[in-house]
C-alpha positions in Angstrom: 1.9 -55.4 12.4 2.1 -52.6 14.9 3.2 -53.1 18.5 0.5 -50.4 19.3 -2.1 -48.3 19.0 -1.1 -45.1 16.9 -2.4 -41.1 16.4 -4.6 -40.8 13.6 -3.0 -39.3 10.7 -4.1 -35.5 11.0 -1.8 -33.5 7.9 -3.8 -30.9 6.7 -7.2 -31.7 8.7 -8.8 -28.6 7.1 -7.9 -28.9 3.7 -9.4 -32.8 4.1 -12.8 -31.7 5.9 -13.0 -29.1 2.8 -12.4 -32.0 -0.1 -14.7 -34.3 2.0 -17.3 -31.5 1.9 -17.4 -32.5 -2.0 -18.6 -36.3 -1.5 -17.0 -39.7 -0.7 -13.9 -40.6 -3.0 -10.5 -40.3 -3.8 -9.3 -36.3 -3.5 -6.3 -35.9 -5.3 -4.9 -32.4 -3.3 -2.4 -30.2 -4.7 -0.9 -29.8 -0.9 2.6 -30.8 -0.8 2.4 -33.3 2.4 6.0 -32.6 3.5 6.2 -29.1 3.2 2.1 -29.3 5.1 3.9 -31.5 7.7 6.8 -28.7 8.7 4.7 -25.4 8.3 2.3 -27.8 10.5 4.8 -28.5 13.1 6.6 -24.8 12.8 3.0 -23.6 13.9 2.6 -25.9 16.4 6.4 -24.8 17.4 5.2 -21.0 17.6 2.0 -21.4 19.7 3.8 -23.8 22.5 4.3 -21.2 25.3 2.2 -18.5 24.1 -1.6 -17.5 25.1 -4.0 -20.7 24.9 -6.8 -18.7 22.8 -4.0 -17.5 19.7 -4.4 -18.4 16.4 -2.9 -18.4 13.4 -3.2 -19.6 10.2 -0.9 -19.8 7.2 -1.2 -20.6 3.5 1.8 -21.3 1.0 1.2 -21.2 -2.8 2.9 -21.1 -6.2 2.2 -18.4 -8.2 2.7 -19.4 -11.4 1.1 -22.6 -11.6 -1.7 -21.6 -9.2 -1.2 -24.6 -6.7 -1.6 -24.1 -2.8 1.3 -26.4 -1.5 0.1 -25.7 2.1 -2.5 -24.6 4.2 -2.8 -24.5 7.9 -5.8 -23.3 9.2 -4.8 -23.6 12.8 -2.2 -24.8 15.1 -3.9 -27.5 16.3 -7.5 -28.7 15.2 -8.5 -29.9 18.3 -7.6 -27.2 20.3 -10.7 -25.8 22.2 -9.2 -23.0 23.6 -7.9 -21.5 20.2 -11.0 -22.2 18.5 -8.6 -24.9 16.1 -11.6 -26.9 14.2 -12.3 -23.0 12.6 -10.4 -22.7 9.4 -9.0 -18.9 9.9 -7.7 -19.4 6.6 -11.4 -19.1 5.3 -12.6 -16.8 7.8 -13.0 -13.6 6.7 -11.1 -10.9 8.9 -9.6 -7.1 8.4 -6.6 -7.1 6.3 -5.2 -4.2 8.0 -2.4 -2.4 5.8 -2.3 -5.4 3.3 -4.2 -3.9 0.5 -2.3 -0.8 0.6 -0.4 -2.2 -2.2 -3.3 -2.6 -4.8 -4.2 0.9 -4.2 -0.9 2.6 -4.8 -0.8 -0.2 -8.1 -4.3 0.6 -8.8 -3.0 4.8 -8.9 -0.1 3.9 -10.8 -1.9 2.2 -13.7 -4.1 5.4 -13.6 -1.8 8.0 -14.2 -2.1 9.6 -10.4 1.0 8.8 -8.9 4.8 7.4 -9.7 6.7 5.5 -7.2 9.2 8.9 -6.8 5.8 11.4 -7.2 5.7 13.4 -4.1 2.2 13.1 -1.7 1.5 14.7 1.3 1.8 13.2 4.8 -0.5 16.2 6.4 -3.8 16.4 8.4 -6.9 16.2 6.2 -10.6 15.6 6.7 -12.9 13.9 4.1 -16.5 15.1 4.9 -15.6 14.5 8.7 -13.1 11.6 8.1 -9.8 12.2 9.2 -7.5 9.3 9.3 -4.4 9.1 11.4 -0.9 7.4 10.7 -0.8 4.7 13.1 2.3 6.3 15.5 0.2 9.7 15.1 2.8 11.4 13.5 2.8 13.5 10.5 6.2 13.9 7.7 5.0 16.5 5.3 6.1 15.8 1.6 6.8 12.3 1.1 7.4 10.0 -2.0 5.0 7.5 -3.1 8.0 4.5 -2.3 8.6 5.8 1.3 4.7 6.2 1.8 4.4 2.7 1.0 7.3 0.9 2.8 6.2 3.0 6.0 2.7 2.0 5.6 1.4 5.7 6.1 -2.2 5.9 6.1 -3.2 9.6 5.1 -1.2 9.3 1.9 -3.0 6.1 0.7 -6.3 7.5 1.9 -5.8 10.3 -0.3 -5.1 7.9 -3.2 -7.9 5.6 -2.7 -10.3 9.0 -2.6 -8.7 10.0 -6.2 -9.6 6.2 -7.1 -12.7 5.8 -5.9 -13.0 3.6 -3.1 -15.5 1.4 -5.1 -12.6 0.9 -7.7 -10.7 -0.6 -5.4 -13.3 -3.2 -4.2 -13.8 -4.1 -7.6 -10.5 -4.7 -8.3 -10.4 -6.9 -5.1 -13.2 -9.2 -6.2 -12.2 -9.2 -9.5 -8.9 -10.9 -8.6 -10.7 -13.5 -6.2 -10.2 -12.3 -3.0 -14.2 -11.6 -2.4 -14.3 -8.6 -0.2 -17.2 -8.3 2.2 -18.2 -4.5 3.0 -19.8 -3.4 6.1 -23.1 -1.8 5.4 -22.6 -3.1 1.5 -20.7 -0.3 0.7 -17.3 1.0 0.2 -15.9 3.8 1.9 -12.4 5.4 2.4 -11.5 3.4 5.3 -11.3 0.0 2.8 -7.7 0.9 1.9 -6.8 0.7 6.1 -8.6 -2.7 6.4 -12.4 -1.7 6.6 -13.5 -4.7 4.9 -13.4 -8.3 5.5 -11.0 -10.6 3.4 -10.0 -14.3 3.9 -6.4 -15.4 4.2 -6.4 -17.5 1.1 -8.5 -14.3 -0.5 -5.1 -11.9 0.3 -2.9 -14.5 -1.0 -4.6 -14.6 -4.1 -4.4 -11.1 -4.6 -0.6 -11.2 -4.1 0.0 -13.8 -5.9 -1.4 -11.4 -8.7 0.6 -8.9 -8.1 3.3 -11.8 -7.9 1.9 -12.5 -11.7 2.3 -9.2 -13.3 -1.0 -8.2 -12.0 -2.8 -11.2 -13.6 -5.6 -12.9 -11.5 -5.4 -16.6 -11.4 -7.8 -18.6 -8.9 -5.9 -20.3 -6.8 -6.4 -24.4 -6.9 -6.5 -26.9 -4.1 -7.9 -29.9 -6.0 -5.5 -31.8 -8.6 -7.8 -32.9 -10.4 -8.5 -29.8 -12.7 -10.1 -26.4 -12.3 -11.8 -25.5 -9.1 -15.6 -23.9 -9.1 -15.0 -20.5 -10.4 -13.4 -22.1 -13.8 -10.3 -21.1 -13.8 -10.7 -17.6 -15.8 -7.7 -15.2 -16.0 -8.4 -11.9 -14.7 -6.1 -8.8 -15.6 -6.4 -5.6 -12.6 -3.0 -4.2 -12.9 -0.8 -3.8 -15.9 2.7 -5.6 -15.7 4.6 -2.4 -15.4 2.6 -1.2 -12.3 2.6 -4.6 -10.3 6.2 -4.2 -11.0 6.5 -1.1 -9.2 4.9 -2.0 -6.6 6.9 -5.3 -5.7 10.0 -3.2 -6.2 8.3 -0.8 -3.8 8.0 -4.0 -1.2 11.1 -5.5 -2.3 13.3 -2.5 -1.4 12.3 -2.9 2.9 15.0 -5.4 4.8 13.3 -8.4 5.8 13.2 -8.9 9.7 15.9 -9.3 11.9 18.2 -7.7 9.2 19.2 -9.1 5.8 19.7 -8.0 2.5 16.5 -6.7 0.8 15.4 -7.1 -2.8 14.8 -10.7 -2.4 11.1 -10.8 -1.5 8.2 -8.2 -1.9 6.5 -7.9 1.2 4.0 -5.9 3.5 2.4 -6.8 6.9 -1.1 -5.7 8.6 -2.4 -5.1 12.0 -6.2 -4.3 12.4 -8.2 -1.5 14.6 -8.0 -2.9 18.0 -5.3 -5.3 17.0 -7.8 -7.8 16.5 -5.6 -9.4 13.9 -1.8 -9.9 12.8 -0.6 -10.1 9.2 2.2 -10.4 7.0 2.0 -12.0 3.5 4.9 -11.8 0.7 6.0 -13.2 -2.6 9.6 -14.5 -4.4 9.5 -15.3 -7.9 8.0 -18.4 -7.4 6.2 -18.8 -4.3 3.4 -16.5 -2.3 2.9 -16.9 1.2 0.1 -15.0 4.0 0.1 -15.6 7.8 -2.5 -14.7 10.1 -2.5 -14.6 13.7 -4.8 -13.8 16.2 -7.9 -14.5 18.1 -10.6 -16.7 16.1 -13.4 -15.3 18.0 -12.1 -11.4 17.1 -11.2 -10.6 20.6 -8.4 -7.9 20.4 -4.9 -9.6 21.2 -2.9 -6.1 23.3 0.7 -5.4 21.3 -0.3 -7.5 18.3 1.4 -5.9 15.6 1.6 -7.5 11.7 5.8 -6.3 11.9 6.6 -8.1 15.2 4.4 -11.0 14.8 3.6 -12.3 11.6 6.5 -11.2 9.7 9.5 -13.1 11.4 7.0 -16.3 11.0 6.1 -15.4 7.2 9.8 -15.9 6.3 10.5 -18.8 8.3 7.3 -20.1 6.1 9.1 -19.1 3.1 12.3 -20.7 4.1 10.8 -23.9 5.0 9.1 -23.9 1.1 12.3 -22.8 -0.6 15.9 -22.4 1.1 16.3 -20.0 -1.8 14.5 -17.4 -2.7 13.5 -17.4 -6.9 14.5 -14.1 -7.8 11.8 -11.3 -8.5 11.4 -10.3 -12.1 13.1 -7.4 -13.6 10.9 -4.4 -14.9 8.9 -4.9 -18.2 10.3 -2.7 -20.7 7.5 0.2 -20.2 8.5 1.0 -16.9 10.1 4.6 -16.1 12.6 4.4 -13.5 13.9 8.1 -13.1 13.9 10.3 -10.0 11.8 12.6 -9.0 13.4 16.0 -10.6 13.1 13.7 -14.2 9.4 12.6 -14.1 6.8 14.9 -16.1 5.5 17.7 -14.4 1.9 16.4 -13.5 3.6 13.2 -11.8 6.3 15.2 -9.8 3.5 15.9 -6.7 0.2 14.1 -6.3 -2.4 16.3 -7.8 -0.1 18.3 -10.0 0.2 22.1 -9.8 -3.0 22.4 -8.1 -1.1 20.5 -4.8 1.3 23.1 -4.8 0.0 25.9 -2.9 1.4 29.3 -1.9 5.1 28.9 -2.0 6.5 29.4 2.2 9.1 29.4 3.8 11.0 29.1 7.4 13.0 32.5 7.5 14.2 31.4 11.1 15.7 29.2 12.4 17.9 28.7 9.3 17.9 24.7 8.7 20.9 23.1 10.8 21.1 25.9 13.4 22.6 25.2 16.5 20.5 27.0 19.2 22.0 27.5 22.7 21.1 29.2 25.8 18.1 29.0 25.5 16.6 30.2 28.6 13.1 29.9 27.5 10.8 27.2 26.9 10.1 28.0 23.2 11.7 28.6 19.8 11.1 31.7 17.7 10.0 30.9 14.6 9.5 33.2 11.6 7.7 32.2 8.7 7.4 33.6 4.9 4.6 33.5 2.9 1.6 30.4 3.2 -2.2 30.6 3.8 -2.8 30.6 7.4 -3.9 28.4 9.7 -0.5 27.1 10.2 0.1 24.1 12.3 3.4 23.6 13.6 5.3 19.9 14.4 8.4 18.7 16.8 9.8 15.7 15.0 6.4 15.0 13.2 3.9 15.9 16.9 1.6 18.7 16.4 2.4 21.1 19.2 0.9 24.2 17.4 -2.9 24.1 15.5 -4.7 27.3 14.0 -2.1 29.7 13.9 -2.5 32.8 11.7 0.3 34.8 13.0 4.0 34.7 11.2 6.2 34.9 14.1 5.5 31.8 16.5 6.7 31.0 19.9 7.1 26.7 19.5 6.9 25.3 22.6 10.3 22.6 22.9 10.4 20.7 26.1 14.1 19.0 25.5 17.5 19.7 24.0 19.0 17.5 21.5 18.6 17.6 17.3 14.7 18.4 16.4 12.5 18.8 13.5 10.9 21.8 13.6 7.4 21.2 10.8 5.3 23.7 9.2 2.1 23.4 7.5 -0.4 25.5 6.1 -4.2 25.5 5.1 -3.0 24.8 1.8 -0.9 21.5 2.8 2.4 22.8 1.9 5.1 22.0 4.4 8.5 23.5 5.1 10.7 22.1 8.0 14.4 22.7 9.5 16.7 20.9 11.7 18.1 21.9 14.6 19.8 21.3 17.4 18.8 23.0 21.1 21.4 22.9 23.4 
């Protein structure tokens, strides 16, 4: 007999008000209770010391079989301050960058873009849209991998335009994540997070991209198939979820380490209203969400600082070893750039091209000194003006129609000196100002 009274048992309170929901009964849950009990007590661990009204939420699955193993839907249920009897990992928030990858899967499978093809990182406007890179930068010519692991937005933007915004919101609810559209409709903005998706929706979709781009609904009950029936739902072929996991596979996990071992990709919503980082190994996929249950913006919330370390303590707590990732089907062309046919060498083919330009001065790796002047001449070749000129990726010259510029440089030290022109091309040198 006990010597005293003792804490109600509260593993996986959620998950148990959810199966409860169904009727009285036995529930047979797929949740494994110890690996519940330490993601329960590492979030617990995470929130002690931190701001009262934080959430976060974390869900564990196994890809292959299709079995949540955990599911943590807050720190601590009865938290009142942090909202904790709300399940955030039901609640449907902004995904941020996290669906970046089924867009650049969703253009692979269609014949737009290659992991090497080259896409421009370059002001645009969509009928009065103009989306921004979240430092406000802007790198000219960049490959499809580096767009991705950087998490550029104008790039993907210009992807999910080609697509068909629509297409990408189909492809979201057919792989169970259930997108839910402001205004009912898709626009451009879905591939930056403007749409609502649930925490277990995101891991679902990752664990299809985990799957060679096969859909599986993800299962909480033991007993069975869950209430959509278990159908198998193919929205990428195996040779571009492939890509893109090598694409997410190739970034260093945080706090340094060898890469190649997971395939991952953090979020961070408009207003930082929400943190995110969810990833996959050959066996397990994993999502963690932080932030505010009530959608109150959380200041210097970012998906890379916050989420991520936590995502691959998750991940280490499931597995001490990674599974390894899958090698590429037999379809997939890995060549570089120079190799690819010609229509996948640049994002829109020879039509992206443009006027051929060029920087006649400063010659690239010039060393510049004695200045005396607050500006750098600059002479240009060829283009269609406007030109707008960049200092290590800041605009600091718009509308410019004249070839020979005066570029404002307020420091000495190596610099990137950017052109670009009405037709998108970019040239840029480096120099050094002494």
């Amino acid at each position: 007999m006990p010597d005293r009274r003792r804490p109600v048992p509260m593993l996986a309170a959620h998950m148990a008000d959810r199966a409860a929901a169904g009727g009285p009964g036995r529930h047979d849950l797929t949740l494994d209770a110890g690996l519940q009990a330490r993601i329960e007590a590492l979030a617990a661990r995470w929130r002690a010391g931190r701001d009262a009204r934080l959430g976060l939420a974390v869900v564990v699955a196994d890809h292959r079989s299709g079995e949540i193993l955990a599911s943590v839907g807050a720190a601590d249920y009865g938290d009142a301050a942090a909202q904790g009897w709300v399940d955030m990992t039901r609640a449907p928030r902004s995904p941020g960058s996290t669906l970046k990858p089924l867009v650049y899967g969703l253009a692979f499978d269609r014949g737009l873009a290659h992991p090497e093809t080259l896409i421009r990182d370059t002001p645009v406007s969509f009928d009065g849209y103009a989306p921004q890179n979240f430092d406000g930068l802007f790198r000219g010519d960049v490959s499809v991998r580096d767009a991705l692991q950087h998490s550029l937005n104008i790039p993907v933007v210009r992807l999910t335009e080609a697509l068909g915004p629509a297409h990408v919101t189909d492809a979201m609810a057919r792989a169970g994540a259930d997108p839910v559209l402001p205004g009912g409709a898709a626009g451009l903005a879905v591939s930056l997070g403007g749409v609502g998706v649930t925490l277990e929706g995101l891991v679902q979709l990752y664990a299809a991209l985990a799957e060679g781009g096969t859909a599986r609904p993800l299962r909480w009950r033991r007993e069975g198939r869950d209430d959509d029936g278990g159908r198998a739902e193919r929205i990428l072929s195996p040779r571009a979820a492939w890509q893109v996991g090598d694409i997410l596979a190739g970034r260093p996990p945080p706090g340094g380490g060898a890469p190649g071992r997971v395939a991952w990709k953090t979020g961070t919503s408009y207003g930082h209203r929400d943190a995110l980082a969810l990833g996959w190994d050959g066996r397990l996929v994993a999502g963690v969400w932080i932030g505010r249950p009530d959608g109150t913006p959380v200041p210097g919330a970012f998906g890379g600082d916050l989420a991520a370390p936590l995502l691959f303590e998750v991940l280490g707590l499931a597995a001490p070893r990674a599974t390894p990732l899958p090698p590429p089907p037999s379809d997939t062309l890995i060549v570089p750039n120079a190799r690819l046919p010609q229509a996948l060498r640049r994002f829109g083919g020879a039509a992206a091209e443009g006027p051929a330009f060029e920087i006649v001065f400063p010659p690239d790796g010039a060393r510049l000194g004695a200045l005396g002047r607050a500006a750098v001449p600059l002479k240009l070749r060829g283009g269609t003006p406007p030109f707008a000129v960049l200092v290590d990726g800041a605009p600091v010259l718009t509308g410019e129609r004249r070839a020979d510029l005066a570029v404002p440089v307020a420091r000495s030290g190596p610099a990137t000196l950017s052109v670009i022109d009405a037709a998108g091309r970019s040239e840029r040198v480096r120099v050094r100002l002494d």
